[in-house]
N, C-alpha and C positions, 0 to 999 in steps of 0.2 A: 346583296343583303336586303332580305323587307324589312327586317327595322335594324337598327343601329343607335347603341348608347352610350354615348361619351361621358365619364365623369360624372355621371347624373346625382347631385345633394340634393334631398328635400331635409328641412330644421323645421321642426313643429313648435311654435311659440311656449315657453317655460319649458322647455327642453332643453340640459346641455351638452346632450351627443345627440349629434343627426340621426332621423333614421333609416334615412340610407346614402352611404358615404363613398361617394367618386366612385361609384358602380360604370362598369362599360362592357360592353359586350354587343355580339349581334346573332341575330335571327338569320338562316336560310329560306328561299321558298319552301314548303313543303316540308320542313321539320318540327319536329315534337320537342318543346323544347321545357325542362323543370326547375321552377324556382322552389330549392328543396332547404328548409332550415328549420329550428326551431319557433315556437310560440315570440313574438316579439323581435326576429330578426330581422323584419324589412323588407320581407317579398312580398305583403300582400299590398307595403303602399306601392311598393315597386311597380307591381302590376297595373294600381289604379293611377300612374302616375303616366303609365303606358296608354292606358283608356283617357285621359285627359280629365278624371276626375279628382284630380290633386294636381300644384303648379310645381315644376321641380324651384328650391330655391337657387340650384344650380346645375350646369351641364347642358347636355341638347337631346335632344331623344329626333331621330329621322325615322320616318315610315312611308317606304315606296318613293323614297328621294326627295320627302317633303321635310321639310322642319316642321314639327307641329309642336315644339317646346323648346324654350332657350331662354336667356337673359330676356331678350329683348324680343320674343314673341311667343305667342301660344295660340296652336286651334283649338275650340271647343271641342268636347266629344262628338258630339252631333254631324261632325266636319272630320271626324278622321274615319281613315277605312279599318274600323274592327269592331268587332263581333263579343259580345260579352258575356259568359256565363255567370250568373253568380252562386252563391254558395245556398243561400234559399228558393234559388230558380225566377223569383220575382215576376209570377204568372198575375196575367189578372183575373179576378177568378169569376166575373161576369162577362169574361169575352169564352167563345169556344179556341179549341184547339189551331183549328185554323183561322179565328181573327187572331189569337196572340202571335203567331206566324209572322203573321203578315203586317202587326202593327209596327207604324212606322214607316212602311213603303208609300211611297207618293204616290203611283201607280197603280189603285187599288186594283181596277180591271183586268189590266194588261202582268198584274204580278200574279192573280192566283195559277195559271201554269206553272208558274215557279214555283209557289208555297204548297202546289199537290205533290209537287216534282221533289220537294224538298220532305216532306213527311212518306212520302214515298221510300227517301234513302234511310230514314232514321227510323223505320217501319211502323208508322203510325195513318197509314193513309185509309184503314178503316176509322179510325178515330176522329177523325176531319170535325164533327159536330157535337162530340163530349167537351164538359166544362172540366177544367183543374181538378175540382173535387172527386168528380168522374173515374180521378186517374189514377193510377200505383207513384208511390213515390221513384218509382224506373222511369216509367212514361210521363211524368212529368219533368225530369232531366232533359228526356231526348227532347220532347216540346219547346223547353228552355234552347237545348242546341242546335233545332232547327233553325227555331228563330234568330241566332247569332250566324248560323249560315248562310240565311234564304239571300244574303244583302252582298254576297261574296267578298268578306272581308280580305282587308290584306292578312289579318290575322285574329283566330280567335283568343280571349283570355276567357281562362276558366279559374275559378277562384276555389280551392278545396271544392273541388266538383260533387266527389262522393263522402264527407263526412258525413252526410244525414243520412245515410244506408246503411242497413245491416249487414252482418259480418258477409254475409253468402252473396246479399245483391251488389253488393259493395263491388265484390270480383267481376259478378258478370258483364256490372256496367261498367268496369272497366274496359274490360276487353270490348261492351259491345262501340263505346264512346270513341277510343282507339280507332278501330276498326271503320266509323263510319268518318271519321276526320279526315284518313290517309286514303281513304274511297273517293273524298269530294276531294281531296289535293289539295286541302285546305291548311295551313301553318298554324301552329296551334301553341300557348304558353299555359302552362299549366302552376298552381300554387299548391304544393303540398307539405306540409312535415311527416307524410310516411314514406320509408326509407322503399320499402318495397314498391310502393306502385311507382314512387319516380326510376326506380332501375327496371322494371317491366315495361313503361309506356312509353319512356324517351329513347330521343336519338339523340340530348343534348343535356345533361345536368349543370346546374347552375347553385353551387352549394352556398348557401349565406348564413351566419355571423354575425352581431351586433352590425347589423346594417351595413358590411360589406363581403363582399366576394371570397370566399376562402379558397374553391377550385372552381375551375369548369372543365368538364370534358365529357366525354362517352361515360353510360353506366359504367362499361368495362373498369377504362379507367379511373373513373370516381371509387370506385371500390376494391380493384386490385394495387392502384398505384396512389394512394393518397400521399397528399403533397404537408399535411398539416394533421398534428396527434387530433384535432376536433372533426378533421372529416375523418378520418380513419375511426374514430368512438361513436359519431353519431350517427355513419353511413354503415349497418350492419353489425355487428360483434367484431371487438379484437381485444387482441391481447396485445398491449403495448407493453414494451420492454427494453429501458435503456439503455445505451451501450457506448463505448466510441468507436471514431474509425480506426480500422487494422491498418497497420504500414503499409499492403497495398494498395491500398487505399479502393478497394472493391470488397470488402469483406469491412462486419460488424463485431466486436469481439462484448458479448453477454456476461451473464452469472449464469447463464442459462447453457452457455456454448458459443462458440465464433459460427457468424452466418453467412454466407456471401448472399448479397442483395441484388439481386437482377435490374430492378428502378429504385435508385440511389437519389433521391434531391438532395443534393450533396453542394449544391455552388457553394463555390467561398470556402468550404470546408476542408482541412486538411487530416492528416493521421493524428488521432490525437482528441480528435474534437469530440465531444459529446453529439448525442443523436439518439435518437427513439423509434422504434422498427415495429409495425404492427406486423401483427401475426393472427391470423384467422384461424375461427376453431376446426374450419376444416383444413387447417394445413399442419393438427396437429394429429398426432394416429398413436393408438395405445400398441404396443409393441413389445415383448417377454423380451425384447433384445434392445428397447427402448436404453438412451443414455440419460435420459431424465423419471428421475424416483419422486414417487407422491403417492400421498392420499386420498382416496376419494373423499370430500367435502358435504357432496349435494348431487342427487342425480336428479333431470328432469325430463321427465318422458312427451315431448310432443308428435308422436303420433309416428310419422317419416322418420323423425330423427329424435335419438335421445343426446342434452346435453350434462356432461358434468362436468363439473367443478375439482380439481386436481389441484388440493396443496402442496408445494413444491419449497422445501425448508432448507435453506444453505445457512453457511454461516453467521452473514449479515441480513440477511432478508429471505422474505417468504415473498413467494408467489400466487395466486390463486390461478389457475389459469383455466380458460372454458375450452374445451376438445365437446366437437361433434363426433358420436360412433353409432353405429350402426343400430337400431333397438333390438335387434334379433339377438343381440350380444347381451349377456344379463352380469351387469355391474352393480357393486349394492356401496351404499355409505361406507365407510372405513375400510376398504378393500385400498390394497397396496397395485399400485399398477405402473407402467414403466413406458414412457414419454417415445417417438421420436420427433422432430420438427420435420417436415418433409422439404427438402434444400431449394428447390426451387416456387417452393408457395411462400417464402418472406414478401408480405405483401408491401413494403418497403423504408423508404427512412421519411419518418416523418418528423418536419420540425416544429 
């Protein structure tokens, strides 16, 4: 592992919940890894806590087999190996392109090979003698990410990289951001609250919660097999829907229909027990043979895909539920339409 986090508490003074609580986890070489949560959940001290610009109150943080945070020691920033992006790029805007590169290197002489080499990969090596102002808010990013490279960190952090871009460059920098990180072999943490670019960029999610850990795993599984009803609501669209376990104890029994669950977080649990099963709106399909009757709600047309809104009226309770269908298909408000769940997309038991 390049870094490794044990139990890491930081308590911010007149605070009475930490904000961030017996976190652990670790980094591989060469992976992309996302601290993805809400406003206020603790991945952005997380991050700075990683960079050595906050002291954890507790826990150890290792990076490249070093301790550089514990009870009982801590290295400066300055002293650990990583690379920093932050969220306003933090250029200076009286140095050029390639003195903010290169500031910081001890080696002025003997480093500009590197910092040509290094605007080279991020493709800004015509740009070498523009100032900041000079630049697109794109090229001022990469500038920011050269300069976290040139020094070959154990690992870069990027703090909300692309919140100050527009809807369009927003995408391109990501891909282009991506792209030049896994080029240099570089290990990369990324801090975001959008659901989308951390399932695009990463090889690793790290979902947080009032300052602790609710999953980690692969996009895949961050979003097919949520372990908790908060990742499963905050990571994409679901429809959550109560149930208990069925006596075989592999199947969910609804208001909705009995579902068998493919990824079950079921410990501890018996037949009987209460459970909450997401269900994605593309695992819902409109159907003339459909087992499930509703009204249409709400239709909303984004572009690729339209979504609507299906109330679903039993006995004791109503449902609202979201189905993705196809736009080519023309569904209007109050139109009567007929459900089926598709049996093997119950994205699974969340507790």
């Amino acid at each position: 592992m390049i870094i490794e986090l044990s139990n890491v508490t930081k308590n911010f003074s007149g605070f009475e919940v930490p904000a961030v609580n017996k976190v652990s986890f670790g980094v591989e070489a060469g992976q992309i890894v996302t601290l993805l949560g809400p406003s206020g959940c603790g991945k952005t001290t997380l991050l700075r806590l990683i960079a050595g610009l906050e002291r954890p109150s507790d826990g150890e943080i290792v990076i490249r087999g070093e301790r550089v945070a514990s009870k009982d020691s801590w290295i400066p920033p300055e002293k650990r190996s990583v690379g920093m992006v932050f969220q306003d790029y933090a250029l200076f805007p009286h140095l050029s392109v390639e003195e903010n590169v290169g500031f910081g290197l001890k080696d002025k002489k003997g480093s500009k090979a590197k910092i040509l080499e290094t605007l080279e990969l991020v493709g800004l090596a015509s740009q070498v003698k523009k100032y900041p102002a000079e630049l697109s808010g794109g090229q001022q990013q990469r500038v920011a990410l050269a300069r976290a490279l040139v020094r070959d960190p154990a690992v870069v952090l990027l703090d909300e990289p692309f919140s100050n871009l527009d809807m369009s460059l927003r995408e391109k920098m990501r891909r282009d951001v991506t792209r030049i990180i896994r080029k240099s072999n570089a290990t990369a943490i990324f801090v975001t609250h959008d659901q989308e670019e951390a399932l695009s960029i990463s090889d690793k999610i790290i979902v947080m919660n009032e300052g602790k850990v609710e999953q980690k795993g692969t996009p895949r599984e961050i979003y097919e097999i949520p372990e908790t009803t908060f990742v499963a609501s905050f990571v994409g669209q679901s429809n959550l829907v109560d149930g208990i376990i069925d006596s075989d104890g592999k199947s969910v029994i609804t208001d909705l229909g009995t579902f068998s669950c493919q990824h079950q977080h079921t410990k501890g649990k018996q037949p009987g027990d209460k459970v909450t099963i997401s269900i994605r709106p593309n695992s819902l399909k409109v159907d003339p043979q459909g087992s499930i009757e509703g009204i249409v709600e709400d239709v909303l047309y984004k572009g690729d895909i339209t979504d609507i809104v299906v109330r679903v009226s039993l006995d004791e309770k109503t449902y609202n539920l979201l189905v993705h269908v196809n736009p080519e298909r023309i569904i209007k408000r109050g139109d009567e339409v007929s459900i089926n769940i598709m049996p093997t997309c119950v994205a699974g038991v969340a507790k």
